[in-house]
RODO-2510 file (C-alpha; in nm, 4 decimals, decimal comma):
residues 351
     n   res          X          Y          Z
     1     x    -1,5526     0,3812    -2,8274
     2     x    -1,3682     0,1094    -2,6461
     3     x    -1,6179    -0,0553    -2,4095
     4     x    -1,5817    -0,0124    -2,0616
     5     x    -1,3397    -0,2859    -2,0022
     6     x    -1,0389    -0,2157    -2,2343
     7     x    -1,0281    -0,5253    -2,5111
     8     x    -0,8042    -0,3439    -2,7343
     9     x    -0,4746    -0,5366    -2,5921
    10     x    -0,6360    -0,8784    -2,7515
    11     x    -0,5890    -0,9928    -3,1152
    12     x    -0,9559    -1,0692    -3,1851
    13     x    -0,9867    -1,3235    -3,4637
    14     x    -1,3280    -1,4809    -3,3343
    15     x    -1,1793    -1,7033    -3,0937
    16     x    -0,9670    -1,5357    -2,8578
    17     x    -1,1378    -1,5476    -2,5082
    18     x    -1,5090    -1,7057    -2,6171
    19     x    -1,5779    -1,6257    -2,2432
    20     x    -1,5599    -1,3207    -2,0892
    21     x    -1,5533    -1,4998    -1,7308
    22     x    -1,2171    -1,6557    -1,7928
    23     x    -1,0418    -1,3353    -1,7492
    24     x    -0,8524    -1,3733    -1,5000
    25     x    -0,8532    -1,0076    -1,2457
    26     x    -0,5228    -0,8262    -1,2132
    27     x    -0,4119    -0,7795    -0,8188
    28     x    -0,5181    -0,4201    -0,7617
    29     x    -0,4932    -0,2278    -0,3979
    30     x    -0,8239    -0,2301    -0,2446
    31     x    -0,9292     0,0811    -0,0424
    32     x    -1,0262    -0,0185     0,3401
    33     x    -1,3631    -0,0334     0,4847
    34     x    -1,4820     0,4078     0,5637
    35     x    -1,5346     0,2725     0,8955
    36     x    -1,1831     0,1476     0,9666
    37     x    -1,0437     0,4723     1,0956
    38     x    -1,3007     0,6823     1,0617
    39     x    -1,6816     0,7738     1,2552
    40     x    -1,9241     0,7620     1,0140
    41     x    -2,1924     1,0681     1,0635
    42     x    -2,5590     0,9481     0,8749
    43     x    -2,8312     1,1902     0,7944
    44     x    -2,6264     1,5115     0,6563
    45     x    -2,7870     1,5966     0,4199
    46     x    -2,7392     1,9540     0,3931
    47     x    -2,5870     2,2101     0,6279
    48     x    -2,6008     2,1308     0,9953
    49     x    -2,4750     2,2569     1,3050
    50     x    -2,3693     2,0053     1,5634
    51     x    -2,2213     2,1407     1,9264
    52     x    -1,9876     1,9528     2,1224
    53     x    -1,9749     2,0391     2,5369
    54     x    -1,6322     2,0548     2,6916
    55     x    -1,4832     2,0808     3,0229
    56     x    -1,6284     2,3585     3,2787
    57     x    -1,4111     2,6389     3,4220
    58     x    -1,2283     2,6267     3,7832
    59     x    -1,4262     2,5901     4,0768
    60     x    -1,3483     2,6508     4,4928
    61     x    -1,2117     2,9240     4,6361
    62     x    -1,1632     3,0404     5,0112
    63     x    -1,5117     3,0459     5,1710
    64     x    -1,6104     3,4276     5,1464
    65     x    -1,8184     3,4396     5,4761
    66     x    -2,1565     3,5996     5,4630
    67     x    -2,3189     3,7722     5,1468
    68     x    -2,0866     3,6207     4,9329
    69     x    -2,0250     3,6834     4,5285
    70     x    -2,1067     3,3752     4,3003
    71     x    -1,8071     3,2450     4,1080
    72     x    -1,8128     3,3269     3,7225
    73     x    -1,8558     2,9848     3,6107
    74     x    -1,9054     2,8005     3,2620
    75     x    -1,8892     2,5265     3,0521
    76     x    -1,7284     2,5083     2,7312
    77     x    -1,8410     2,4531     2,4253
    78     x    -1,7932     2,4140     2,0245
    79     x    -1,9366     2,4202     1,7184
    80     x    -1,8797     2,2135     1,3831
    81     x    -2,0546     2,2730     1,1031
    82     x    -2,1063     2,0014     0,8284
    83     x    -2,1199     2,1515     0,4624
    84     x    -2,1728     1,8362     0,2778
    85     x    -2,1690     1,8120    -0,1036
    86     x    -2,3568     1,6096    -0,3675
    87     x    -2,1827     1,3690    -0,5455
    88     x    -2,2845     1,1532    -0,8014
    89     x    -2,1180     0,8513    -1,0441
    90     x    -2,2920     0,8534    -1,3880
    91     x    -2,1595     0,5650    -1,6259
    92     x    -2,2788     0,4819    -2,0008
    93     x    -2,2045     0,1995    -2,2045
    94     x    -2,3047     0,0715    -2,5326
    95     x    -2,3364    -0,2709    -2,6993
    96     x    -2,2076    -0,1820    -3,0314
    97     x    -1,8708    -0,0630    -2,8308
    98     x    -1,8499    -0,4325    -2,7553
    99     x    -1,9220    -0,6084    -3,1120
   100     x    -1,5082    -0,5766    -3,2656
   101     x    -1,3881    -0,7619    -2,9474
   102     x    -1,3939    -1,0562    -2,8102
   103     x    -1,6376    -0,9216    -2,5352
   104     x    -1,9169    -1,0046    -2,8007
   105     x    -1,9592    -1,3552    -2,6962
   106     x    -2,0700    -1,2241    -2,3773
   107     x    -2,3701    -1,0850    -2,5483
   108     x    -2,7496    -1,1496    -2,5815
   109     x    -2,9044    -1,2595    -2,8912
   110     x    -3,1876    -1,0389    -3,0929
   111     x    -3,3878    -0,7515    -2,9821
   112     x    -3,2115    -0,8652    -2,6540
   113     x    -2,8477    -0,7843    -2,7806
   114     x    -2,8484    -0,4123    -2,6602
   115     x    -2,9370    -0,5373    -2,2578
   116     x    -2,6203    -0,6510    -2,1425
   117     x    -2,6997    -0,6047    -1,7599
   118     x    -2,7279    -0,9472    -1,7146
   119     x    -2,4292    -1,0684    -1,8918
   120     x    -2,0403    -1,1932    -1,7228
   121     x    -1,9267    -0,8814    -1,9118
   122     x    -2,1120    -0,6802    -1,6836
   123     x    -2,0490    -0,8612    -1,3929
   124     x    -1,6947    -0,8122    -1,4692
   125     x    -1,7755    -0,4101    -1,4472
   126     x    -1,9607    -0,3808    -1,1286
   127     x    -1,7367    -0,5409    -0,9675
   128     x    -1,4115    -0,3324    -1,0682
   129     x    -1,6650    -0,0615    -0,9823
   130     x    -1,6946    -0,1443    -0,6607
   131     x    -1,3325    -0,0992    -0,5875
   132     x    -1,3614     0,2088    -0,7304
   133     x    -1,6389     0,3747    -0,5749
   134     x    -1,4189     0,2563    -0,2220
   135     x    -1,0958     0,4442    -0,3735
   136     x    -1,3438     0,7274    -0,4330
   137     x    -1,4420     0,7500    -0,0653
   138     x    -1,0495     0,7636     0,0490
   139     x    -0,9767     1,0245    -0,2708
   140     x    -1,3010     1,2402    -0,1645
   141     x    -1,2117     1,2236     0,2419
   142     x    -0,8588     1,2385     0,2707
   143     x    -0,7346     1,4562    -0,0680
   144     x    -1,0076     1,6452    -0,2181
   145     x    -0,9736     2,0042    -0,1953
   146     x    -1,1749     2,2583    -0,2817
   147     x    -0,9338     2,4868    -0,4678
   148     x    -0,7367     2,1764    -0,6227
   149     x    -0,5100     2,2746    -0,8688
   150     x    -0,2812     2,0835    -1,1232
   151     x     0,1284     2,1120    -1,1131
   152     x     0,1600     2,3316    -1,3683
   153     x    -0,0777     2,5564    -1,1984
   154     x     0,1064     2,5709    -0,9044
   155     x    -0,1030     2,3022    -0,7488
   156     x    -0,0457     1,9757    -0,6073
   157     x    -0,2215     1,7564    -0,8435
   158     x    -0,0127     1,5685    -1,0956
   159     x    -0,0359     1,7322    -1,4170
   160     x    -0,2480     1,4970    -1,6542
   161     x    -0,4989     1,4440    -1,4092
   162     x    -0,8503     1,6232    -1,4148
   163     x    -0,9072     1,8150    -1,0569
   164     x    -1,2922     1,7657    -1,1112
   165     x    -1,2173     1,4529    -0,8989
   166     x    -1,0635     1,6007    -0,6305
   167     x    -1,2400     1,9915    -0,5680
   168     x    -1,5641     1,8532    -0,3764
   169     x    -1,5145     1,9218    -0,0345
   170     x    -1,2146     2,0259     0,1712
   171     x    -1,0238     1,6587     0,2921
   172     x    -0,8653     1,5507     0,5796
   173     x    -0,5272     1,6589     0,4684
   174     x    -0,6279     1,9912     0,3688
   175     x    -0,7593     2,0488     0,7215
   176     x    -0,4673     1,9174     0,8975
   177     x    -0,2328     2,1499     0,6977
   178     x    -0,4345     2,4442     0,7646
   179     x    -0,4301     2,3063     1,1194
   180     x    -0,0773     2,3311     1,1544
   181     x    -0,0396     2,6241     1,0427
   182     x    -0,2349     2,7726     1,3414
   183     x    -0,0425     2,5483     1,5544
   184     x     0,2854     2,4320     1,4822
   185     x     0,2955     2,1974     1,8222
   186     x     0,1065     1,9260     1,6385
   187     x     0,3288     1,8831     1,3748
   188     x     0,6300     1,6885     1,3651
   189     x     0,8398     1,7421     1,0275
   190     x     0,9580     1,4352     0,8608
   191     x     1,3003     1,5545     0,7008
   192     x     1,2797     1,3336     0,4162
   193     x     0,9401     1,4355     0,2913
   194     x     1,1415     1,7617     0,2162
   195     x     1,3599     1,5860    -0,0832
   196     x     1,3684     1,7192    -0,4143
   197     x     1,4277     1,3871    -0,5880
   198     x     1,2248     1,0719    -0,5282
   199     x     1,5788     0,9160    -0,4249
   200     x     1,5942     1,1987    -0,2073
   201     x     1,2901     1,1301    -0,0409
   202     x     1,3765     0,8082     0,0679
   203     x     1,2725     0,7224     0,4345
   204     x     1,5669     0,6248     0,6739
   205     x     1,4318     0,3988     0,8944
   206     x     1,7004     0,4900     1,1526
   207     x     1,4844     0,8073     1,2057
   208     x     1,1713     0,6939     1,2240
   209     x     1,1815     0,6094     1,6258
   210     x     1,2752     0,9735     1,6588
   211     x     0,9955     1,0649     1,4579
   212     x     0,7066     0,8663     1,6535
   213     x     0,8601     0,9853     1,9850
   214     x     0,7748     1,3531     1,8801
   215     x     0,4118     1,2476     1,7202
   216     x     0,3072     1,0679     2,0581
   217     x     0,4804     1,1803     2,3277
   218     x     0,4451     1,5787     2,2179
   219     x     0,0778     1,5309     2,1578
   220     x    -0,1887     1,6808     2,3403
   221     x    -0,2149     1,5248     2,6995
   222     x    -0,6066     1,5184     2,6540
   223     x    -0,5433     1,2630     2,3130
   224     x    -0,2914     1,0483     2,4900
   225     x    -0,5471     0,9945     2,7627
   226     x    -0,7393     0,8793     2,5201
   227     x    -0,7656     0,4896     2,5055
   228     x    -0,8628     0,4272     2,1573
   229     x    -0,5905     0,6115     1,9589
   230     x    -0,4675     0,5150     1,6289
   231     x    -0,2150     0,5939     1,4263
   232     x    -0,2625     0,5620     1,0461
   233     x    -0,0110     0,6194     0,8157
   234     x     0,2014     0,5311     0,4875
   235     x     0,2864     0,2176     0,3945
   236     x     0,6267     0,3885     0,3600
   237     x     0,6343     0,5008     0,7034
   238     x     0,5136     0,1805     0,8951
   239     x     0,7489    -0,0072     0,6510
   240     x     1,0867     0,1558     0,8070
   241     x     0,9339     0,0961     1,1468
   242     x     0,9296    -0,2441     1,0868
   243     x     1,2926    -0,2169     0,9258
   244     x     1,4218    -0,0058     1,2732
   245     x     1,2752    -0,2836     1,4906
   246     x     1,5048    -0,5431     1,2930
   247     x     1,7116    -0,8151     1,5627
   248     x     1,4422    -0,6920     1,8495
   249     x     1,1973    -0,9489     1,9902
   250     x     0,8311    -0,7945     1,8231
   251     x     0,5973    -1,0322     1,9514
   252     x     0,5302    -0,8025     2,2676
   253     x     0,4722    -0,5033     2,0182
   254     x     0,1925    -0,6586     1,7714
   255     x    -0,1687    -0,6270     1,8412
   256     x    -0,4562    -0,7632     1,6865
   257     x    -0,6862    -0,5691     1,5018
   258     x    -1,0799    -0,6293     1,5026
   259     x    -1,0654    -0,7684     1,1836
   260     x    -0,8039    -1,0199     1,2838
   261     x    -0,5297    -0,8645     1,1161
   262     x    -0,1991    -0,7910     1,3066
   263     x    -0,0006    -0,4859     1,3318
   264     x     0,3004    -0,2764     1,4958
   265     x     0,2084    -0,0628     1,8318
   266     x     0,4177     0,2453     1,9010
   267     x     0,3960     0,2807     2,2940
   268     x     0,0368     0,0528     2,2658
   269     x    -0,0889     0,2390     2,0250
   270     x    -0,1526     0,0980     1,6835
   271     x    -0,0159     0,1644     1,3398
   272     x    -0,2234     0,1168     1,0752
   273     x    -0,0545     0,1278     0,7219
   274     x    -0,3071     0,2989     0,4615
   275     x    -0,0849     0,2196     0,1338
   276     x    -0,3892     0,3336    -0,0425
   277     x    -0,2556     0,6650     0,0666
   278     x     0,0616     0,5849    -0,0840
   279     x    -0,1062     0,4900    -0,4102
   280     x    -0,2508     0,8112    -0,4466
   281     x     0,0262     1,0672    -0,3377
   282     x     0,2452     0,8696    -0,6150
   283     x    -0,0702     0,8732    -0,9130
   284     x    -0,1988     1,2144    -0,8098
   285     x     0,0543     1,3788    -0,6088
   286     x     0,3677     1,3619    -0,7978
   287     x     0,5660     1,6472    -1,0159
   288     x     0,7296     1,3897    -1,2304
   289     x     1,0196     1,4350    -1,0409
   290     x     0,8683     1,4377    -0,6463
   291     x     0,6043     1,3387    -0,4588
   292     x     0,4338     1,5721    -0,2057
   293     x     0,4735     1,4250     0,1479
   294     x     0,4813     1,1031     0,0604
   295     x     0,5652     0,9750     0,4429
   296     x     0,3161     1,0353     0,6598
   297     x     0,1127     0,9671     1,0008
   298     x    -0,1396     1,0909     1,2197
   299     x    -0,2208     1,0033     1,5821
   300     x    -0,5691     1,0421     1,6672
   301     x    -0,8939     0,8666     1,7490
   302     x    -1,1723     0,7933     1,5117
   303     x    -1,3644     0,9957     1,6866
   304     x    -1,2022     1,2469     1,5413
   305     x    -1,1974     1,1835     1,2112
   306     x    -1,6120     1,2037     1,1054
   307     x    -1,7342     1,1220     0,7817
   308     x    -2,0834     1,2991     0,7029
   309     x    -2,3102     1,0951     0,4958
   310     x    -2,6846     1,1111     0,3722
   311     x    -2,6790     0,7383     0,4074
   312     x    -2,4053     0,4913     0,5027
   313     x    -2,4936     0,2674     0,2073
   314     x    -2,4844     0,5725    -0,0582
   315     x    -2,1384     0,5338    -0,1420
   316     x    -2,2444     0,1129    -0,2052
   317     x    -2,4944     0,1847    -0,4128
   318     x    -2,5199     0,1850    -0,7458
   319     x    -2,8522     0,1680    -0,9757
   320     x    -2,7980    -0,0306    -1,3295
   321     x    -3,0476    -0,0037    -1,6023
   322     x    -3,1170    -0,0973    -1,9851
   323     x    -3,2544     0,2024    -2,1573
   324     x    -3,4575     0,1299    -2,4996
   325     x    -3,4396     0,4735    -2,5905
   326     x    -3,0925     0,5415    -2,6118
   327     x    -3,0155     0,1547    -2,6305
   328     x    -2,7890     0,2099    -2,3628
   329     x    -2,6961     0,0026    -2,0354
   330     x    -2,6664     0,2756    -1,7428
   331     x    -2,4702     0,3040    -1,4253
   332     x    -2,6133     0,5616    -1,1611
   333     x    -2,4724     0,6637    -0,7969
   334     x    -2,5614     0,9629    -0,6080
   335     x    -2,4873     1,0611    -0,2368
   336     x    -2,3920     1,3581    -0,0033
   337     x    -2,1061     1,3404     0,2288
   338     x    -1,8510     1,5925     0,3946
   339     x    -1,5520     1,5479     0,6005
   340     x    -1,4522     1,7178     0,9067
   341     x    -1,2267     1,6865     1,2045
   342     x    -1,4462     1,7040     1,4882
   343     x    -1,2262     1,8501     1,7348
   344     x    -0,8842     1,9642     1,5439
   345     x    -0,6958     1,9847     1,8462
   346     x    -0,6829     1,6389     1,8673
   347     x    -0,4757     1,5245     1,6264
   348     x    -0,0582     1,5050     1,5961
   349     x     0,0708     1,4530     1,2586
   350     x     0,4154     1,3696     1,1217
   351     x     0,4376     1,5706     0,7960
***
């Protein structure tokens, strides 16, 4: 085996790179914060019924005089259900993988040679994990589907890639499609995503006005009352907003974020670009000669988009151990978590 981190591009003649720690990281696309745009649920840990009470039913009529009847009168209500699924991260690695490359000066000495926990090579590791297990979260929330299938299988995943990581739990986009297929109001149809060439898919950011008009202003009047709506999206499609707002004075349509950051408002209401959406629909979405929808948007609340978890840190969390038996160094995360949109009729999505 190769090691964990990938060696086999250097010429190892027992002085290339003495020290592991002057590797210098490539830039790679980190995965926001779960809380961002989403309401993180703790304590589901298996299945749990949580109900949600709505508005009541019409009251006052015409006073009825003596011995009158009692108006039929209720209040609404619904049910979600979270279904949440074990998940676990289970990485081995072993020394001798590490001996033919110049990752062997990051080594102990000795009976100590086989415990590298401890070592800049490993610090190197947990900490490209990290932005892994984060991509993980965004992959398990937003794309995972139950019933994932590869390209060639008449599927959506792109062929190559195993659907194990992606058939945990039914995602956010996998809702919102079956959502809007139940209701076609709260979907607006981006014309481009239709393309059957990746040059044919090609956002025109003349259109994209036209587009936003339809996701906001056709939404639901109970989620445009709302005063905490969002709209995430593409990096692609908050990209040829910016490009249609060229020559117009944007100051007045910025706002700031609560992590300082700035970004464009549609009508007041933010846009927040999610290219790590982009990254996957092009390494995991893609026939080789398309990409499925690879513009989109959705204008919601976090409210509505919950996150079940057994334990808000699970997904942060990973245990990291030298074992004597097997003279391994082992890499251990477990969790539960589920996805759901906790009232689907409050969403809009441009699709």
């Amino acid at each position: 085996m190769a090691g964990l981190l990938d060696m086999t591009k250097f010429t190892f003649d027992g002085e290339t790179i003495q020290a592991i720690s002057e590797m210098v990281f490539d830039e790679v696309l980190n995965a926001p914060e779960i809380s961002f745009i989403h309401t993180v649920f703790p304590n589901i840990v298996t299945d749990k019924e949580v109900g949600f009470i709505g508005e009541g039913g019409l009251v006052g009529v015409k006073n009825q005089g003596c011995d009158p009847q009692p108006q039929d009168w209720k209040i609404a209500s619904r049910l979600l259900k979270w279904t949440p699924q074990d998940w676990e991260i289970l990485i081995h690695a072993c020394w001798q993988d590490l001996k033919t490359s110049a990752a062997v000066f990051s080594l102990n000495t000795g009976t100590s040679i086989a415990d590298f926990t401890n070592t800049d090579y490993m610090n190197i590791v947990v900490e490209v994990l990290s932005v892994a297990m984060k991509k993980f979260i965004i992959r398990l929330v937003w794309f995972n589907d139950v019933n994932a299938k590869n390209v060639s299988a008449n599927g959506l995943i792109t062929n190559g890639v195993d659907v194990k990581y992606f058939n945990l739990i039914d995602g956010f986009w996998k809702q919102i499609m079956l959502q809007i297929t139940l209701n076609t109001k709260q979907r607006v149809a981006i014309t481009e995503n239709t393309g059957t060439t990746y040059a044919g898919q090609v956002l025109v950011p003349a259109n994209i006005v036209g587009y936003l008009q339809k996701l906001v202003f056709g939404a639901p009047i109970t989620l445009r009352s709302q005063s905490d709506g969002i709209i995430p999206c593409t990096q692609t499609f908050y990209d040829a907003y910016a490009m249609s707002l060229q020559g117009f004075n944007l100051e007045s349509m910025y706002a700031n974020l609560v992590n300082g950051q700035r970004t464009l408002t549609y009508n007041g209401i933010p846009l927040l670009a999610m290219p790590i959406w982009d990254e996957m629909i092009n390494a995991y979405e893609n026939t080789g000669v398309k990409l499925n929808n690879p513009h989109r948007a959705v204008y919601t609340t976090k409210r509505v988009l919950g996150i079940g978890v057994d334990d808000e840190s699970s997904f942060g969390n990973v245990d990291i151990w030298y074992d004597k038996d097997s003279r391994k160094v082992k890499m251990e995360g477990m969790g539960v978590a589920d996805a759901k949109l906790t009232n689907p009729a409050l969403f809009q999505v441009a699709i």
